[in-house]
C-alpha positions as CSV (number, residue, x, y, z in Angstrom):
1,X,111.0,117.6,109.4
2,X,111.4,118.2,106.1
3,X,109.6,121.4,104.5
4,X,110.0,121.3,101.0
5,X,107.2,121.4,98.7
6,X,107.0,118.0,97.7
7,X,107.1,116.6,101.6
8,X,103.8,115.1,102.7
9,X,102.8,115.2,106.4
10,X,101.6,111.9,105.5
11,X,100.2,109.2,103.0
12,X,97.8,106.9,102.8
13,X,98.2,104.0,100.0
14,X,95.8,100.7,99.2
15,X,92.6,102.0,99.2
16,X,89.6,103.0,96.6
17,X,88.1,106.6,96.4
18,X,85.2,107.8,95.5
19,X,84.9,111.7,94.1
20,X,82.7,113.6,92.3
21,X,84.1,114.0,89.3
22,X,83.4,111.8,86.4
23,X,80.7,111.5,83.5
24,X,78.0,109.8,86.6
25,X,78.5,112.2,88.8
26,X,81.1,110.6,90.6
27,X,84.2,108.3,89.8
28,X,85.7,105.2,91.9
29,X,89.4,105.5,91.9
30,X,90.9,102.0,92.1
31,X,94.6,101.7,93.8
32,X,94.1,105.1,95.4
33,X,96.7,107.3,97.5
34,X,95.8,110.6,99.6
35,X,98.5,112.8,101.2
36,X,98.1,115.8,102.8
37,X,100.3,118.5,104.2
38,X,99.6,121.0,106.7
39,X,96.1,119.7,107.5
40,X,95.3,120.4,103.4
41,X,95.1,117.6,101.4
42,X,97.9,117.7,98.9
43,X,97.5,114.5,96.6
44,X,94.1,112.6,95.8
45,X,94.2,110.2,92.8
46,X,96.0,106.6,91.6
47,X,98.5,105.4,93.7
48,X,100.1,105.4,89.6
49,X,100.3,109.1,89.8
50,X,102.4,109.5,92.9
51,X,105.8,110.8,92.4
52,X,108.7,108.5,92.9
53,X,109.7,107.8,96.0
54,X,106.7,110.2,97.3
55,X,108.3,111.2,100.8
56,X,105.9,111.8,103.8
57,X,107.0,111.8,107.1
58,X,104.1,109.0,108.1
59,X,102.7,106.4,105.8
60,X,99.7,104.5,106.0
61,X,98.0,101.2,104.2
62,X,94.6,101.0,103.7
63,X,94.7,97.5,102.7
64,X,91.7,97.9,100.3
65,X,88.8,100.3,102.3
66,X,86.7,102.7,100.7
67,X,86.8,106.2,101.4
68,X,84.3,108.8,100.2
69,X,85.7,112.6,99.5
């Protein structure tokens, strides 16, 4: 497995988030990606703002579900 610091454990694409950030007290991220590494999430945001080629050892699609954080 690779271990370098910009290796996901895995990755989930196709989705919207919801967070609790924004001027409502929460925003709805459109197009959104999640990875984690090491049982920590390492990436929550738009799928836009993934790095190319993001490598994780296990990908997953959503297919457009909503997932609270």
């Amino acid at each position: 497995m690779d271990r370098s610091p910009n290796h996901w454990d895995g990755l989930v694409t196709g989705m919207a988030l919801v967070t609790l950030d924004g001027d409502r007290g929460y925003e709805l991220l459109e197009d959104a990606a999640l990875a984690w590494r090491d049982g920590v999430l390492a990436f929550v945001g738009r799928a836009i703002g993934l790095p190319p080629r993001a490598p994780a050892a296990a990908r997953f699609g959503w297919e457009g579900g909503l997932v609270p954080r």
